[in-house]
N, CA, C and O atoms as CSV, one atom per row, in Angstrom:
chain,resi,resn,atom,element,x,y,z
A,1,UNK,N,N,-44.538,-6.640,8.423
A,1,UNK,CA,C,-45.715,-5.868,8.750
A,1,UNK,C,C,-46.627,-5.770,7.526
A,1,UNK,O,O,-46.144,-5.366,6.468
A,2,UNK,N,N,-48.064,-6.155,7.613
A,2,UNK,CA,C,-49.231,-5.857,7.026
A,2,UNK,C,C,-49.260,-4.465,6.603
A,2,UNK,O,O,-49.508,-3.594,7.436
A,3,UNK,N,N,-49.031,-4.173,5.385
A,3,UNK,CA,C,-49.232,-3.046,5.260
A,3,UNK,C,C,-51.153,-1.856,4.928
A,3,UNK,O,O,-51.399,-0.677,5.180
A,4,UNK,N,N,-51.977,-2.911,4.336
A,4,UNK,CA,C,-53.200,-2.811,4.650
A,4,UNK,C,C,-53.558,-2.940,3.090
A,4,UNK,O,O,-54.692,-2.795,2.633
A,5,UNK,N,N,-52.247,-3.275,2.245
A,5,UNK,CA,C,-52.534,-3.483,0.916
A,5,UNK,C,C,-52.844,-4.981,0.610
A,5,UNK,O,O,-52.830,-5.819,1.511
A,6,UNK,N,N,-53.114,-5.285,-0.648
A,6,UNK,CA,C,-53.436,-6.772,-0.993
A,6,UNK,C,C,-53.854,-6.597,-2.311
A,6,UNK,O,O,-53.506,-5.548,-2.853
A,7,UNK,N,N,-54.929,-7.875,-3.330
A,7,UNK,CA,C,-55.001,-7.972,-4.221
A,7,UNK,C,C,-55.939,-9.300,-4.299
A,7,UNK,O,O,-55.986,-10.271,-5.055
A,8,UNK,N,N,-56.475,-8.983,-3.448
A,8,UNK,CA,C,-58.033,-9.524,-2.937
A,8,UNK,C,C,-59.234,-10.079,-4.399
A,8,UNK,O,O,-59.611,-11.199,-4.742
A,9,UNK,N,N,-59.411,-9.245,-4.727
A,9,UNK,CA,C,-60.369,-8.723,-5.847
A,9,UNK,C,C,-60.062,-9.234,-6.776
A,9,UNK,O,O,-60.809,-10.124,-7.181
A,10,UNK,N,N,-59.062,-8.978,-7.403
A,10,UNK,CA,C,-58.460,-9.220,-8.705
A,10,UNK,C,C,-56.775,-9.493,-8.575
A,10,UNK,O,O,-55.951,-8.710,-8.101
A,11,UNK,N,N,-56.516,-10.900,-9.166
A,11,UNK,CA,C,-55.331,-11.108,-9.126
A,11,UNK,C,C,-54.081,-10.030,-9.389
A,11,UNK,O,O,-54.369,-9.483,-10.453
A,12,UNK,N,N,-52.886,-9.509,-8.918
A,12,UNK,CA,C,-52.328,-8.503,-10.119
A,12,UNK,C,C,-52.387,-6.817,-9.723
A,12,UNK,O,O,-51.390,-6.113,-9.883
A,13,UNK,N,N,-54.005,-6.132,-9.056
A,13,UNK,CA,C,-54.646,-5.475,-9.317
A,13,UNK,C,C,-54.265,-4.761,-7.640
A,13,UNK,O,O,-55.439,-4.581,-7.317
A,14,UNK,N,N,-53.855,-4.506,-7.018
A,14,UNK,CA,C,-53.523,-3.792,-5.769
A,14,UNK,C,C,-53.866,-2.959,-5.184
A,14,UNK,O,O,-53.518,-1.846,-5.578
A,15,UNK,N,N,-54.527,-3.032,-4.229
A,15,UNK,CA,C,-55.065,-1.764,-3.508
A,15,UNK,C,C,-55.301,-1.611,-2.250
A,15,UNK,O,O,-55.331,-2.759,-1.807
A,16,UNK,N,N,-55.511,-0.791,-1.293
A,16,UNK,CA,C,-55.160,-0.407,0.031
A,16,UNK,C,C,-56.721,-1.024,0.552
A,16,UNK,O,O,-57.724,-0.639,-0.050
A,17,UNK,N,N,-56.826,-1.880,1.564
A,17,UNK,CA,C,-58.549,-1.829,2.027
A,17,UNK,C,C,-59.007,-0.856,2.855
A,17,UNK,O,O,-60.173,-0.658,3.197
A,18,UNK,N,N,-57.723,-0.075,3.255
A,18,UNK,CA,C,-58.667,0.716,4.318
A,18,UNK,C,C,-59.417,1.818,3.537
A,18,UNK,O,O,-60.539,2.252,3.798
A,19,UNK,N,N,-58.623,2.182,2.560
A,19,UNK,CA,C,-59.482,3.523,1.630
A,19,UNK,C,C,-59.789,2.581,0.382
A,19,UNK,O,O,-60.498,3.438,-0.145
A,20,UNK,N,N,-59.837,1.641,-0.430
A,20,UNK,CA,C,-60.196,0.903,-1.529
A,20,UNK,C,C,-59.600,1.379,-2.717
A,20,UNK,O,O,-59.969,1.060,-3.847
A,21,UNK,N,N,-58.489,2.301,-2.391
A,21,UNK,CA,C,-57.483,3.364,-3.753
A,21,UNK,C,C,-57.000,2.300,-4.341
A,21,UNK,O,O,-56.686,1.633,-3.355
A,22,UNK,N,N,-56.698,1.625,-5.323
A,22,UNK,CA,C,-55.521,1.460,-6.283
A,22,UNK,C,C,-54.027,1.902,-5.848
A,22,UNK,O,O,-53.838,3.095,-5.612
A,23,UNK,N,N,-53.048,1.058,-5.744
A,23,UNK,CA,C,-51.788,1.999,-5.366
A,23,UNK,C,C,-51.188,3.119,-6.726
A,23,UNK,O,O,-51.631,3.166,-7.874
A,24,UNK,N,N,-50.482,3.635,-6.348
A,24,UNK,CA,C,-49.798,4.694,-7.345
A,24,UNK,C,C,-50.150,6.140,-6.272
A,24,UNK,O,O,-50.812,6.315,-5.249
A,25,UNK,N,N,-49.504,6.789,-6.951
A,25,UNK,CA,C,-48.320,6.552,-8.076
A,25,UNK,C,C,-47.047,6.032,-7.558
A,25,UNK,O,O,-46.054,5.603,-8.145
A,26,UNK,N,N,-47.390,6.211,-6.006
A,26,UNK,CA,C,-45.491,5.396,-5.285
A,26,UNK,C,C,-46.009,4.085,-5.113
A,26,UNK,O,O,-47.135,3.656,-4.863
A,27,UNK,N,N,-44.588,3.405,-5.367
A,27,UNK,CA,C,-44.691,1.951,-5.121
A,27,UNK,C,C,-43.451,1.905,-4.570
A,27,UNK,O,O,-42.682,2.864,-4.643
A,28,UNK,N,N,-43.135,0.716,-3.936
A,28,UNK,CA,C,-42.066,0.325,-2.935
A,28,UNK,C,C,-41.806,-1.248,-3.435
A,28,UNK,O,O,-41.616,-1.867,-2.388
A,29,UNK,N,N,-41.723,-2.072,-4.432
A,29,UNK,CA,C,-41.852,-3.571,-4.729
A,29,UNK,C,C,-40.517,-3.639,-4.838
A,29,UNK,O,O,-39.792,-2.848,-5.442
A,30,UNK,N,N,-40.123,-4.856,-4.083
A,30,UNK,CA,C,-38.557,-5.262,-3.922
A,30,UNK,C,C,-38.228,-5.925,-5.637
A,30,UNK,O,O,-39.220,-6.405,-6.186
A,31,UNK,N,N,-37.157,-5.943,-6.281
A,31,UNK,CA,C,-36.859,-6.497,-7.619
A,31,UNK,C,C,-37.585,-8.087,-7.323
A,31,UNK,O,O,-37.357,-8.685,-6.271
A,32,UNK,N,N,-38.424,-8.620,-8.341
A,32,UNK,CA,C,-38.830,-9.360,-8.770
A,32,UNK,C,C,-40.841,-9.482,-8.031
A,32,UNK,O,O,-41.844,-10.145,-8.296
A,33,UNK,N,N,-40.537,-8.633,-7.269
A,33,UNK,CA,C,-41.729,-8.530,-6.806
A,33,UNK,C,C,-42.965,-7.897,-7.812
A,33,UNK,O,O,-42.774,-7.309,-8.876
A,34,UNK,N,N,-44.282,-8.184,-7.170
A,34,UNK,CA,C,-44.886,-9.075,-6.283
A,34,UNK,C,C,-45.081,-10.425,-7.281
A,34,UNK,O,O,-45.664,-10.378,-8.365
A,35,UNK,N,N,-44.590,-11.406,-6.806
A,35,UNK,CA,C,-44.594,-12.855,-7.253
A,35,UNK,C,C,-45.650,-13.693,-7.147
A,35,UNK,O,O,-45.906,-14.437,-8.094
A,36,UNK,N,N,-46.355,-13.709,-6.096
A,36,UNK,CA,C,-47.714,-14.332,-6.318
A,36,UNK,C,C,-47.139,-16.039,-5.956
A,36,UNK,O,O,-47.686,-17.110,-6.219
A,37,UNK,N,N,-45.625,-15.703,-5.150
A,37,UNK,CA,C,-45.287,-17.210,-4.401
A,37,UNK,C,C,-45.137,-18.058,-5.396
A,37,UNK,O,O,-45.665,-19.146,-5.167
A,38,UNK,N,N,-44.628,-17.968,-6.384
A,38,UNK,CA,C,-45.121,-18.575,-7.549
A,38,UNK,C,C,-43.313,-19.353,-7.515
A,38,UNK,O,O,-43.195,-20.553,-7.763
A,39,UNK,N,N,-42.297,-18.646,-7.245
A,39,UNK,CA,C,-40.957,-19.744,-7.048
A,39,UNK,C,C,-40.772,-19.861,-5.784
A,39,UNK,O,O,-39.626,-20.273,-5.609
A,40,UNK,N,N,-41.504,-19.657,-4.472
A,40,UNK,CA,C,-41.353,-20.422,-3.202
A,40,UNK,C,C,-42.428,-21.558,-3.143
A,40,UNK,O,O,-42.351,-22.780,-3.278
A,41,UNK,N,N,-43.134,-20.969,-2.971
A,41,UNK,CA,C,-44.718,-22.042,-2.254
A,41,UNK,C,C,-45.758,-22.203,-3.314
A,41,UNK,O,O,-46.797,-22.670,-2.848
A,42,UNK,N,N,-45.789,-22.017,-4.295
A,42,UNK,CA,C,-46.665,-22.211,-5.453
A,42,UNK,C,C,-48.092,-21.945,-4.956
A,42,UNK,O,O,-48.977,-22.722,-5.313
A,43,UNK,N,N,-48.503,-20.474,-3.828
A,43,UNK,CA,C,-49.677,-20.254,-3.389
A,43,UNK,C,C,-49.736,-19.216,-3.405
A,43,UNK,O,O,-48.718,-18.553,-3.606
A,44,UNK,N,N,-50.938,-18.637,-3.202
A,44,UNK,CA,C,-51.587,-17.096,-3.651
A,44,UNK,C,C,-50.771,-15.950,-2.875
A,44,UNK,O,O,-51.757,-15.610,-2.220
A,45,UNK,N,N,-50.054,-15.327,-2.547
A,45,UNK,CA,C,-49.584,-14.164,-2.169
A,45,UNK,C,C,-50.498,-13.301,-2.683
A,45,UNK,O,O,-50.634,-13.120,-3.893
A,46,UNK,N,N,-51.442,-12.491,-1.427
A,46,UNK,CA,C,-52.146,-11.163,-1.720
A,46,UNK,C,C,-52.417,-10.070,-1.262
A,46,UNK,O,O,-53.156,-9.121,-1.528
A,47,UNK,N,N,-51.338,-10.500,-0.159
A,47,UNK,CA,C,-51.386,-9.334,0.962
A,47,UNK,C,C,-50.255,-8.319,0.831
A,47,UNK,O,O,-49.839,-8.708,-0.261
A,48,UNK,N,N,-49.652,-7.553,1.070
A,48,UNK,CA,C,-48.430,-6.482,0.834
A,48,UNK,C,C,-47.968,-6.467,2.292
A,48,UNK,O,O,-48.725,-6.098,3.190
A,49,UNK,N,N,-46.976,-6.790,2.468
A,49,UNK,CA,C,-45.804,-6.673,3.640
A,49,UNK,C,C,-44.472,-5.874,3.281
A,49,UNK,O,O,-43.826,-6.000,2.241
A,50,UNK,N,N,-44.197,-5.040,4.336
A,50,UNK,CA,C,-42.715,-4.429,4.862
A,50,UNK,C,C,-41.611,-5.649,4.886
A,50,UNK,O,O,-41.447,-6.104,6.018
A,51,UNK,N,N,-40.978,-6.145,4.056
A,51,UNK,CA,C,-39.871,-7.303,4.483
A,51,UNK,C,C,-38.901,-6.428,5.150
A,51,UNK,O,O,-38.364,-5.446,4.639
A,52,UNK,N,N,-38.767,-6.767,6.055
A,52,UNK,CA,C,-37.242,-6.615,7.168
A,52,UNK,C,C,-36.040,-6.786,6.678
A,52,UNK,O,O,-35.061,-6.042,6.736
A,53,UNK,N,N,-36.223,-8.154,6.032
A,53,UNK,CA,C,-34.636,-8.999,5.390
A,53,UNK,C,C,-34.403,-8.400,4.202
A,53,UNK,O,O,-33.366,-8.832,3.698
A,54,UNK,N,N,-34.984,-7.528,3.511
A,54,UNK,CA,C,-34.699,-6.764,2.453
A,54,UNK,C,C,-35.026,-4.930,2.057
A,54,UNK,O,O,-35.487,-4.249,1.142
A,55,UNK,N,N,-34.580,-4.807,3.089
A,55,UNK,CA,C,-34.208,-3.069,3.314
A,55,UNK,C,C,-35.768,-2.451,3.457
A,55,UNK,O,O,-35.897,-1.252,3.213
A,56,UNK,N,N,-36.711,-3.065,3.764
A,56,UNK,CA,C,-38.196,-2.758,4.086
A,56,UNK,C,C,-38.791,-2.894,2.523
A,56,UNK,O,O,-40.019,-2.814,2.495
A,57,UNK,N,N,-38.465,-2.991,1.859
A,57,UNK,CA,C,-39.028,-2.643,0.953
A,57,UNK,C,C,-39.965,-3.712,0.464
A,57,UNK,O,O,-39.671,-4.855,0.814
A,58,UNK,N,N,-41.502,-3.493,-0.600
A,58,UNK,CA,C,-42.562,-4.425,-0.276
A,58,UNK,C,C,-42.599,-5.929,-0.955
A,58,UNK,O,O,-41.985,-6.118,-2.005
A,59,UNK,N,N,-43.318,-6.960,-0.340
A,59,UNK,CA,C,-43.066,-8.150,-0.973
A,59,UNK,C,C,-44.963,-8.168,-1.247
A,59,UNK,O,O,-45.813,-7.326,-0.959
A,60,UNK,N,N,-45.073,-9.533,-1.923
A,60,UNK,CA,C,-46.207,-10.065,-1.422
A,60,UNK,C,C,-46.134,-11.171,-0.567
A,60,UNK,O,O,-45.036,-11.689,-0.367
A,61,UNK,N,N,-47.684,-11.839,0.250
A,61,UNK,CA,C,-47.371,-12.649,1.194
A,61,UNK,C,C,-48.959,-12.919,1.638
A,61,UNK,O,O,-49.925,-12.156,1.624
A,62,UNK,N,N,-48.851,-14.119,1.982
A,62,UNK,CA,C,-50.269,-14.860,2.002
A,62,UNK,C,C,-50.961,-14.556,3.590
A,62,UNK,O,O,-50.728,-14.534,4.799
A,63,UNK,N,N,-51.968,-14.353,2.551
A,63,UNK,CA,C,-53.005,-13.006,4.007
A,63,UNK,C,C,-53.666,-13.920,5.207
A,63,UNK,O,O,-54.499,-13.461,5.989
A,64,UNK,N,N,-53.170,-15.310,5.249
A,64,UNK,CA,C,-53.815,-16.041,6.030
A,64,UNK,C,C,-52.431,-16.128,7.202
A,64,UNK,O,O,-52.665,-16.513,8.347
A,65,UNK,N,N,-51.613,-15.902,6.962
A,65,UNK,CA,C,-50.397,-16.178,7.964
A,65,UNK,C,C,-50.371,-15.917,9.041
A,65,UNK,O,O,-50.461,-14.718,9.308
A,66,UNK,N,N,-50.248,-16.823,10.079
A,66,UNK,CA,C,-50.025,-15.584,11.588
A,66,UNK,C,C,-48.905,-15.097,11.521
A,66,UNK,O,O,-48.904,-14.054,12.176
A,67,UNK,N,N,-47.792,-15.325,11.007
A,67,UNK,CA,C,-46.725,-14.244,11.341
A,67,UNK,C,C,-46.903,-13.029,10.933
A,67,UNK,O,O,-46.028,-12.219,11.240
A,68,UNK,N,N,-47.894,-12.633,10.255
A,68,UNK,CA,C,-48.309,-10.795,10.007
A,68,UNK,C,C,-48.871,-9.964,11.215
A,68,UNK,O,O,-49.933,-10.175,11.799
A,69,UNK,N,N,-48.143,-9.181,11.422
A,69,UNK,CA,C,-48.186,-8.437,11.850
A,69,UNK,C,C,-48.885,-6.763,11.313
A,69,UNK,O,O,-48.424,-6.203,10.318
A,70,UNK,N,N,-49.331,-6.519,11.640
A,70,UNK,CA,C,-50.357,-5.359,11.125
A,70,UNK,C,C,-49.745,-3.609,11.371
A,70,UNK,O,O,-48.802,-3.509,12.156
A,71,UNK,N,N,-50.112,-2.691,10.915
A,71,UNK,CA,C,-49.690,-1.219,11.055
A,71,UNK,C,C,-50.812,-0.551,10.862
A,71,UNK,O,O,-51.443,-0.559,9.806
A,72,UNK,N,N,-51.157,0.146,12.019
A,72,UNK,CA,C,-52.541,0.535,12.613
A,72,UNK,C,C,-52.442,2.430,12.158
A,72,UNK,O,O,-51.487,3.158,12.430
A,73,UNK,N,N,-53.864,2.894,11.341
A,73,UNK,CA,C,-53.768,4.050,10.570
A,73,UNK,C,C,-54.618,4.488,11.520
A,73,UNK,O,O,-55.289,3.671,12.152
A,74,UNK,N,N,-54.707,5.751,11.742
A,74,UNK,CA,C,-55.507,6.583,12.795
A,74,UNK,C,C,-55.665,8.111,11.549
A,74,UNK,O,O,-54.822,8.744,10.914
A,75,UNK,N,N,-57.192,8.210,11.666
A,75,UNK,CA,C,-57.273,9.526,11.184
A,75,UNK,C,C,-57.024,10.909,11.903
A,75,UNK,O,O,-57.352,11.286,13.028
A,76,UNK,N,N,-56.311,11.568,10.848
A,76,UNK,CA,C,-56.066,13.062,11.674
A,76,UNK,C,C,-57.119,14.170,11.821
A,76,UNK,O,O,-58.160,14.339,11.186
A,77,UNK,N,N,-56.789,14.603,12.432
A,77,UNK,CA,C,-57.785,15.573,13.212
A,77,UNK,C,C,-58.462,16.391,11.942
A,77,UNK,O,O,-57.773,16.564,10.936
A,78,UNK,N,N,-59.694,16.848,11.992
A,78,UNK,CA,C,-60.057,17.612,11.530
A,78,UNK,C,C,-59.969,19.371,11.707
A,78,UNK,O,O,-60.600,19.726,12.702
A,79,UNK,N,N,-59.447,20.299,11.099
A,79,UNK,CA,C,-59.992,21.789,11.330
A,79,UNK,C,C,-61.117,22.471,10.790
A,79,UNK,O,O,-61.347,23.636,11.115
C-alpha cells in the first residue's frame, strides 16, 4: 500500500503529498531502508509503501508501478 509518502522533489528528502510535511518525527523504515532500488533494480524508488512480507513496516518503491495500491485519507469533521 501507497502510503501518500515519496521523495519526488529531492532525492533522500521525504514527505507526505497530501499535506507537503517532511516526515518526522515517526518513521517506520524496514533495516536497510529506503534504498533507492539501488541492490534490486538499479531504479529510482520514491514512493513509500506498507511491505506485507516484512511486518508492514516501510520500504521504498517506484511510483510508476501498478501493483500499488493506495490508502485513502478523509478529513475529520470539524467543531
Amino acid at each position: 500500500m501507497w502510503l501518500s509518502g515519496s521523495d519526488n522533489d529531492f532525492n533522500g528528502t521525504f514527505y507526505w503529498e497530501s499535506t507537503g510535511h517532511a516526515f518526522g518525527p515517526f518513521s517506520y523504515w524496514s533495516t536497510g531502508q529506503p534504498d533507492d532500488g539501488a541492490l534490486v533494480n538499479k531504479t529510482s524508488e520514491n514512493c513509500v509503501i506498507l511491505n506485507h512480507m516484512d511486518s508492514y513496516q516501510w520500504h521504498d518503491f517506484g511510483c510508476s508501478s501498478k501493483e500499488l495500491r493506495f490508502i485513502c485519507e478523509k478529513r475529520g469533521a470539524t467543531k
